[in-house]
N, C-alpha and C positions, 0 to 999 in steps of 0.2 A: 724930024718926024717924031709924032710921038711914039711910047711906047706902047704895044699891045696890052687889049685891057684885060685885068685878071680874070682868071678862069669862073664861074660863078660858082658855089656850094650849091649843091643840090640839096633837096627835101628827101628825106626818107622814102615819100610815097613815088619822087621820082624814081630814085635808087631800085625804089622793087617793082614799078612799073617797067621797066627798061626789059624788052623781049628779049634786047639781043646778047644779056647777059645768061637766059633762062637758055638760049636757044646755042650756043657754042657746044661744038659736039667735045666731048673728053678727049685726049692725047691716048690713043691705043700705045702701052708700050710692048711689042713683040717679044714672045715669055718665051724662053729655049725648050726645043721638042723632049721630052724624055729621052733618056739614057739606055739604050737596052744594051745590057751585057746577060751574055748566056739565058738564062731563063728568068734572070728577074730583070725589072723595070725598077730606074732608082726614080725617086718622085718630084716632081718639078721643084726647083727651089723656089721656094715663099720671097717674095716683093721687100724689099726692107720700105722699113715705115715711110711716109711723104710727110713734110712739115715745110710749113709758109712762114716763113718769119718778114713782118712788115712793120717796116719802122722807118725813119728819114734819118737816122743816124750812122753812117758809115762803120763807125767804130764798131757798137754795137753789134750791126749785120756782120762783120768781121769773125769774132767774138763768139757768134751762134753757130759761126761753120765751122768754127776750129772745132768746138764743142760736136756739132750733131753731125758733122759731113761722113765721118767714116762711118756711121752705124746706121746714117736715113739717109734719103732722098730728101735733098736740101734746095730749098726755093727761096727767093728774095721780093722784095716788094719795097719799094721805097714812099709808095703814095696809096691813098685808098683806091683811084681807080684800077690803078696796074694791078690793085688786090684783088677787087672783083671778077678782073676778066683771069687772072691766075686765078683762083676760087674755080670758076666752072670749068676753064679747061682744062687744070690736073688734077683737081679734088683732092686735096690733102687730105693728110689722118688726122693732124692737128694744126690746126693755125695758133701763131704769137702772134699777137697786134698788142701795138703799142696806141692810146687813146691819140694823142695828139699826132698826126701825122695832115699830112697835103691832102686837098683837092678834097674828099670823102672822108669826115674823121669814123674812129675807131668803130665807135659805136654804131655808125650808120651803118659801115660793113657787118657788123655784126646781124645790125636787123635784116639785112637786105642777106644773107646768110639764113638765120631762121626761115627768111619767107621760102626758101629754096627748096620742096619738098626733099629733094633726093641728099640735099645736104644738112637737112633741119638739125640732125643729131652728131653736126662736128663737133669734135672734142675745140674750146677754145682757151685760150690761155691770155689774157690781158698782161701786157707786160708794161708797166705805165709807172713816171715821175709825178703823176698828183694823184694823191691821198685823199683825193675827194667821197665823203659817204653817199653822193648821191652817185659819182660813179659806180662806187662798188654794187648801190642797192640794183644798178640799170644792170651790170656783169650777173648779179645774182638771177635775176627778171629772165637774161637771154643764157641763164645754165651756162655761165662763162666762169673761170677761174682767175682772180681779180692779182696781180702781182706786181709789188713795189720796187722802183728800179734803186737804188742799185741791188740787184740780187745776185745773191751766191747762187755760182754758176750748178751746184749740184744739187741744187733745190730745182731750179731748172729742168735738168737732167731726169731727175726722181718726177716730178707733177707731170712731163713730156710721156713715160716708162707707164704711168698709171693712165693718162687717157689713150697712149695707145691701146691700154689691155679691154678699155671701153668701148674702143674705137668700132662701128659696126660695119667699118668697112674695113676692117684687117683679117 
């Protein structure tokens, strides 16, 4: 039998046309009630940061939870689509994409990302093996932070530290 035929790329306009990416309701995560001791109330604790790191490299992905797992809320993504549908239903504070991945490359996610009003102003982080200046011109275009692999991992750390303090959802 033959084997099944590949997935197709989709068009950007498909990407942002697609309802049912706009229409996934968010993940409620249940926050602990306040603390009452004697006469004061101690204050809810604050959410640590969410980050999407999306790349097809296992290593990598590896790599970025040793790095951000104790201090964020840490998500994976191996392809663009699994990006998009993580994208609307946990809303990260920052996404890492890598350009070249599966199914929806980097950039498409990105646009289809901008079109999302509720999420237009994610902090974004391009974590990418090609040096291309048209890439970077397209990262600068969608307010993306354009970064060359291999990177030092506390460059990372630092660019990750500065869009959360951007971030308009923290």
């Amino acid at each position: 039998s033959a084997p099944p035929p590949a997935p197709k790329k989709l068009s950007m306009e498909e990407i942002a046309s697609r309802k049912t990416w706009v229409e996934i309701k968010p993940v409620k995560v249940p926050q602990p009630a306040p603390v009452q001791t004697k006469d004061k109330v101690e204050p809810k604790p604050t959410r640590r940061p969410r980050i999407l790191v999306v790349d097809d490299d296992p290593d990598l992905l590896h790599v970025m939870q040793l790095i951000f797992s104790k201090n964020y809320e840490f998500l994976t993504s191996f392809n663009g689509m699994d990006a998009l549908r993580k994208i609307t239903a946990y809303e990260p504070d920052v996404l890492i994409l890598d350009i070249i991945i599966p199914k929806v490359n980097g950039i498409q996610v990105c646009a289809a990302v901008r079109k999302l009003e509720r999420l237009a102003g994610l902090p974004i982080i391009f974590l990418t093996g090609k040096d291309d200046p048209k890439l970077r011109e397209m990262a600068e275009q969608y307010n993306a932070l354009y970064l060359m692999k291999p990177v030092n991992p506390q460059v990372v750390i630092q660019k990750v530290k500065e869009q959360c303090m951007l971030s308009p959802y923290l």
